[in-house]
C-alpha positions in Angstrom: -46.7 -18.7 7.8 -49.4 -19.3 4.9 -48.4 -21.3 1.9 -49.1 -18.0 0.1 -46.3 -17.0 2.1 -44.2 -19.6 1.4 -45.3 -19.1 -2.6 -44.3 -15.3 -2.2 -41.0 -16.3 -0.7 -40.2 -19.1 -3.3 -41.1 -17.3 -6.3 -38.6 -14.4 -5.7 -35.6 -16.4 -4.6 -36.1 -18.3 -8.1 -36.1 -14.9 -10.3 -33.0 -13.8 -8.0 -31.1 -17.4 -9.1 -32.5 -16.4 -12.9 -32.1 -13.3 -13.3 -28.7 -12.6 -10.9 -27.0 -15.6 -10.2 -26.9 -17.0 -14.0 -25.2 -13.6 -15.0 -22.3 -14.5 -12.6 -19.6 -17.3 -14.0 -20.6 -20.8 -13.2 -18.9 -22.5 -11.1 -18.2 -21.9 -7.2 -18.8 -17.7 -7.8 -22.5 -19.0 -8.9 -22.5 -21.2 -6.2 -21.5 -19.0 -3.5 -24.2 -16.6 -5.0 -26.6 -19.1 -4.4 -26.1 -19.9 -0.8 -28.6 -17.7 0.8 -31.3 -18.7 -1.4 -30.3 -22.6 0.0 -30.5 -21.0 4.2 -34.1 -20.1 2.9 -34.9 -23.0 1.2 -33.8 -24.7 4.1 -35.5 -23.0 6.9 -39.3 -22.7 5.0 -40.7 -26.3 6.1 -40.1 -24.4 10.1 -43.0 -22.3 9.3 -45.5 -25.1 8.3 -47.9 -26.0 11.6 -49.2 -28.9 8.7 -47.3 -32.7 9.2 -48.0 -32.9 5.3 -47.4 -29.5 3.7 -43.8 -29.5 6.0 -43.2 -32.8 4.2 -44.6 -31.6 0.8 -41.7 -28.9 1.2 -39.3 -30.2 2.3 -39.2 -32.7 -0.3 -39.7 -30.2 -3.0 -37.9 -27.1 -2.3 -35.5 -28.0 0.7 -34.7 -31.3 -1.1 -35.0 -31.0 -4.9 -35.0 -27.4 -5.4 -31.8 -27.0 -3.8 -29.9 -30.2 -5.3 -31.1 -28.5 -8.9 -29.7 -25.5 -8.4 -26.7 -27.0 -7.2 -26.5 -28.9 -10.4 -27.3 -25.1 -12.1 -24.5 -23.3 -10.3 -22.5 -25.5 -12.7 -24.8 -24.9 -16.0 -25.8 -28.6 -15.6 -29.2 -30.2 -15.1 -32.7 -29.2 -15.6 -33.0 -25.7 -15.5 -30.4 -26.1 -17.8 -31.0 -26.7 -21.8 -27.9 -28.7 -23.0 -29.6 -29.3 -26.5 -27.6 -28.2 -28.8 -26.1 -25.5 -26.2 -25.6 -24.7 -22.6 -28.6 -21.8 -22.4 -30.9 -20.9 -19.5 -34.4 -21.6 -20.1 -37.3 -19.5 -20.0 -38.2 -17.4 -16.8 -41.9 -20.0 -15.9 -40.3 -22.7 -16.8 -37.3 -22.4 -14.5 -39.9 -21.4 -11.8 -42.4 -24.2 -12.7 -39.2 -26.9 -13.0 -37.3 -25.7 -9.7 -40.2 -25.6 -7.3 -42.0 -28.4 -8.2 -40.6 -32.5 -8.3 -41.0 -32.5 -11.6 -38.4 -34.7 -13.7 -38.8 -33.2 -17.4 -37.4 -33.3 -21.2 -37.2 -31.3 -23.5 -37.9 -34.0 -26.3 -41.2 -35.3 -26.8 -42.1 -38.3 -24.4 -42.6 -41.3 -27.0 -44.3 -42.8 -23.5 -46.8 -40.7 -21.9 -48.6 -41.8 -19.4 -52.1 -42.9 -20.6 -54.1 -40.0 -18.2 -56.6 -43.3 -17.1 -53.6 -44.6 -14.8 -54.4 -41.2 -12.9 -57.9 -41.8 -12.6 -57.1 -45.7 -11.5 -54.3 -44.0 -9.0 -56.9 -41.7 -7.8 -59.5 -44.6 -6.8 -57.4 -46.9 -5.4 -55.9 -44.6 -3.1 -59.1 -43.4 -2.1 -60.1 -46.9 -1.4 -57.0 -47.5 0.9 -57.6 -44.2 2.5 -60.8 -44.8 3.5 -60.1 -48.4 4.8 -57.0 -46.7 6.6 -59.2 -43.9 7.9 -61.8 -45.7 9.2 -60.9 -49.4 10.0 -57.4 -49.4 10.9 -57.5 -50.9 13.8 -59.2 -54.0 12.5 -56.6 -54.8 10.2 -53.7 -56.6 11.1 -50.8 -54.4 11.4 -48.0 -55.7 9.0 -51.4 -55.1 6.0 -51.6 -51.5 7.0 -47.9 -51.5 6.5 -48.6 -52.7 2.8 -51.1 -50.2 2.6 -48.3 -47.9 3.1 -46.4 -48.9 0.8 -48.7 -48.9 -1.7 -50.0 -45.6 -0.4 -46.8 -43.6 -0.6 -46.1 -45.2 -4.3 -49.5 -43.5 -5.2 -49.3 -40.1 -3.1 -45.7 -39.7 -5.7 -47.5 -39.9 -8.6 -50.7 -38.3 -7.8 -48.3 -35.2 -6.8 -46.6 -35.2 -10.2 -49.9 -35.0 -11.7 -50.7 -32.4 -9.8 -47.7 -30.7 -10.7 -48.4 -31.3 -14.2 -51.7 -29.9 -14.1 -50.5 -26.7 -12.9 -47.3 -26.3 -15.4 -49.7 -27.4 -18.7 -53.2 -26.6 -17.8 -53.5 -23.3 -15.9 -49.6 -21.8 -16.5 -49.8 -23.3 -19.9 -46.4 -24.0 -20.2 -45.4 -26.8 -22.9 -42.8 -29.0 -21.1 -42.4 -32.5 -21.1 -42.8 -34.2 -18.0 -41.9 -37.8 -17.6 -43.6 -40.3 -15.6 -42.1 -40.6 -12.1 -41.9 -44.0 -11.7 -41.7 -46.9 -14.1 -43.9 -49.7 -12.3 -41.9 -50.9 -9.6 -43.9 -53.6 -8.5 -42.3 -55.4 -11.6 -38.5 -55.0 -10.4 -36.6 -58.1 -10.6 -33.9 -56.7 -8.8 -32.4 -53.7 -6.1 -31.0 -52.6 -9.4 -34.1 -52.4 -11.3 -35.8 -51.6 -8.3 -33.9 -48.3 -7.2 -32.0 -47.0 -10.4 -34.8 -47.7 -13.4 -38.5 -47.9 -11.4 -39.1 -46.1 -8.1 -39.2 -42.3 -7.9 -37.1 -41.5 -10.8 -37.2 -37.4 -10.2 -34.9 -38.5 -6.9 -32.6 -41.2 -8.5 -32.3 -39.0 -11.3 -31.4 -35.7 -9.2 -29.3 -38.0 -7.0 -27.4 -39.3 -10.2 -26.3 -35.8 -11.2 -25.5 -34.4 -7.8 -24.0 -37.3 -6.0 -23.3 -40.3 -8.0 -21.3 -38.8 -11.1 -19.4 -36.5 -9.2 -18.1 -38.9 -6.3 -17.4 -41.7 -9.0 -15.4 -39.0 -11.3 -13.7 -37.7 -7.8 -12.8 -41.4 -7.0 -12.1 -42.8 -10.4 -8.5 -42.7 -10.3 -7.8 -43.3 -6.9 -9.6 -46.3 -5.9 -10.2 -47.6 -9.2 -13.3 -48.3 -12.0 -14.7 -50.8 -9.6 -14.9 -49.2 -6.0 -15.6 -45.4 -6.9 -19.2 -47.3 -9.1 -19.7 -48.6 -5.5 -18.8 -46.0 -3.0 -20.7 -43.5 -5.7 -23.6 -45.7 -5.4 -23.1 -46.0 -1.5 -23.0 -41.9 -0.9 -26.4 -41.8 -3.1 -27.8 -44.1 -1.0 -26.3 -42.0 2.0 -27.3 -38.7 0.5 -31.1 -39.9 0.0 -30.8 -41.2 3.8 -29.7 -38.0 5.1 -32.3 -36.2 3.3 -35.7 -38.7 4.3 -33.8 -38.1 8.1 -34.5 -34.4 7.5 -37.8 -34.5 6.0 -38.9 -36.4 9.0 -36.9 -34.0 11.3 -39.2 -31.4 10.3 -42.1 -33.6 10.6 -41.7 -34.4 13.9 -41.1 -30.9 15.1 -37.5 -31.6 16.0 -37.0 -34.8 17.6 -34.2 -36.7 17.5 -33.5 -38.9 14.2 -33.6 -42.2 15.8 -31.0 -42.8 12.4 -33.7 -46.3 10.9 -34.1 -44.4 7.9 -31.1 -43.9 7.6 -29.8 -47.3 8.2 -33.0 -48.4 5.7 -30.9 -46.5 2.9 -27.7 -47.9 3.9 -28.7 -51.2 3.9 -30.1 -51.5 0.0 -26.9 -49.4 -0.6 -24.7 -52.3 0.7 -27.1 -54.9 -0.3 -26.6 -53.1 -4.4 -23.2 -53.7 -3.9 -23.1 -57.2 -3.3 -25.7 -57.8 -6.1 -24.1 -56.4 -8.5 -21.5 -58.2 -7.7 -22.7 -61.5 -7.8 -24.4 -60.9 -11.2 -21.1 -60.2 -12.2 -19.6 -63.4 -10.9 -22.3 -65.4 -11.8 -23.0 -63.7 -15.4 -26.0 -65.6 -17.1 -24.9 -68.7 -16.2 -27.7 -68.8 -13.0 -30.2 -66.0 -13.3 -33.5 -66.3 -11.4 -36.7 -65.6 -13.9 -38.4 -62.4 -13.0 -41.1 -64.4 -11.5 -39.1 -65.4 -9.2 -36.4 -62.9 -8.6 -39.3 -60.4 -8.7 -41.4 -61.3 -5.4 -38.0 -61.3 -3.5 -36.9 -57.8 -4.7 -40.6 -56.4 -4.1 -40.6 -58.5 -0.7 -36.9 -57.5 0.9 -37.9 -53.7 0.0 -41.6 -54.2 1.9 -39.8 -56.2 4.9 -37.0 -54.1 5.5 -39.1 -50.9 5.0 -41.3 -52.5 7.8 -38.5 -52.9 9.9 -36.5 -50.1 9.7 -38.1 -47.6 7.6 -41.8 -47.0 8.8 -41.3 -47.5 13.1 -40.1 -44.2 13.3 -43.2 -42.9 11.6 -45.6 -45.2 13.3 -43.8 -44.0 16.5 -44.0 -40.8 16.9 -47.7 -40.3 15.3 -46.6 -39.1 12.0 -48.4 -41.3 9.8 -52.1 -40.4 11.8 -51.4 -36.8 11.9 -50.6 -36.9 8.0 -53.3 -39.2 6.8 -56.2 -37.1 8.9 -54.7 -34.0 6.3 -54.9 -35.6 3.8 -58.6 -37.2 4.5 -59.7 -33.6 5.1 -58.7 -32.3 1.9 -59.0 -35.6 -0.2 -62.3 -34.5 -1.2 -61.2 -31.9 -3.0 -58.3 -33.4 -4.5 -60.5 -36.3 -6.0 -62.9 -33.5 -7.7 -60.2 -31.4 -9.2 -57.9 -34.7 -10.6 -60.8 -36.0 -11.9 -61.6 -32.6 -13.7 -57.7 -32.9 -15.1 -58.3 -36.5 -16.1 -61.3 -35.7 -17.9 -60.1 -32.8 -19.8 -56.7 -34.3 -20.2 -58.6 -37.1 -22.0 -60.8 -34.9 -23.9 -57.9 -32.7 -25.3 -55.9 -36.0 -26.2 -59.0 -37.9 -27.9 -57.8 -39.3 -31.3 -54.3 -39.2 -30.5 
């Protein structure tokens, strides 16, 4: 199937959720309503023969296409203007919002992104795809590892502005798009870390469709205390489940060997007993960032390495992605580089 295919087949479903499933009551009758756009949501990355396109959607319309309209059945979340009154939003802007992983506002960002961090995104993963590309196996294993990292940090936000060249500059929609992560090399903790700097279009979907409603489900029966922690848990689990399917699809159906999943788990348990020793210890014996910082940024790498990237590595995922993405780079660096540029231009004075 072609990704104008895919395009075709998106692009409908949305104007049925807009134009048919928001006339129907929120609640579970929208939700049930909804259902068999989420079996075709669900089923699109099948028709992909491309490692990386699969992935691409997967992650943005089997993943965070569904989870918002989820949050819409309820008239919550984006597609959703709560300012000053639950109302739909426009027709391309419910399109633009739902099918891309876009995390938007409908106030103006006060903190924009200066469009040069694109440009200095752009370069330096060009650098470490070339070096990837070409002289991998000169480089000692656990760097190319960190190159990963680093790569998969960079791939996020070069898709966002990818995204956000498409919503402003050719659909000319005026939305607000924030940043989607908030520099999370400088996290000083797994609290920092996964709830204020990396990815925030997922932690911010998973807030709305996992987090609040366990914790409000929970609150009194367990308590304050253990429904914060079993909310935070279940994201973590949620997120898990969701990397196991990207990865499914990926790898043409084989098996989850379940790391990932254990990966998520793990930082879910280890937030737990963080938050609880800040609590216990209060400000009476706080690291300083410089400190506390290199061991959050270094526990995420190492158990990433261990648990999160072999299944990858294993199976040929990561080879058969990056030679995609080598083939097409090319163009991808000429037509950012056009958006920087013009982005600038437009913005000069400001």
């Amino acid at each position: 199937m072609s990704s104008n295919y895919i395009c075709f087949s998106v692009i409908p479903s949305l104007c049925y959720c807009y134009f048919f499933s928001a006339k129907i009551p929120k609640g579970i009758p929208r939700l049930i309503s909804l259902l068999p756009i989420f079996y075709l949501f669900t089923i699109l990355p099948l028709f992909f023969s491309s490692a990386f396109l699969t992935a691409i959607t997967t992650f943005s319309i089997t993943w965070l296409a569904i989870f918002k309209l989820v949050l819409f059945a309820f008239d919550q979340g984006p597609l959703i203007n709560n300012a000053p009154n639950p109302k739909i939003i426009s027709l391309p802007v419910f399109i633009s919002i739902a099918a891309l992983p876009l995390r938007t506002t409908f106030t103006p960002n006060q903190n924009r992104k200066n469009p040069m961090n694109s440009a200095v995104q752009l370069v330096i993963f060009a650098v470490l795809m070339e070096i990837i590309l070409h002289h991998k196996s000169e480089i000692h294993p656990k760097l190319v590892l960190i190159f990963y990292c680093v790569m998969i940090f960079l791939m996020i936000d070069i898709l966002i502005a990818l995204s956000s060249l498409i919503v402003k500059h050719f659909l000319c929609l005026d939305i607000e798009i924030e940043s989607p992560s908030n520099e999370p090399y400088f996290s000083t903790s797994l609290q920092d870390f996964w709830g204020r700097r990396w990815n925030l279009t997922v932690t911010h979907t998973l807030r709305f469709t996992v987090y609040n409603p366990v914790r409000l489900v929970l609150l009194h029966v367990i308590g304050r205390k253990w429904a914060q922690h079993s909310a935070s848990l279940a994201t973590f689990l949620v997120s898990g489940l969701m990397h196991e399917l990207i990865f499914y699809y990926v790898n043409n159906g084989v098996k989850p060997s379940g790391e990932i999943m254990d990966f998520f788990v793990l930082h879910g348990l280890c937030l737990m007993v963080e938050i609880e020793v800040k609590k216990a210890l209060k400000d009476t014996c706080r690291l300083p960032g410089l400190v506390s910082g290199p061991l959050t940024v270094g526990f995420v790498a190492v158990t990433a390495f261990g648990l999160f990237f072999p299944p990858i590595i294993r199976n040929g995922v990561d080879e058969s992605i990056l030679e995609e993405v080598g083939f097409c780079f090319d163009f991808l660096k000429e037509k950012m580089l056009q958006f920087v540029i013009f982005d600038k231009i437009c913005n000069f004075g400001y």
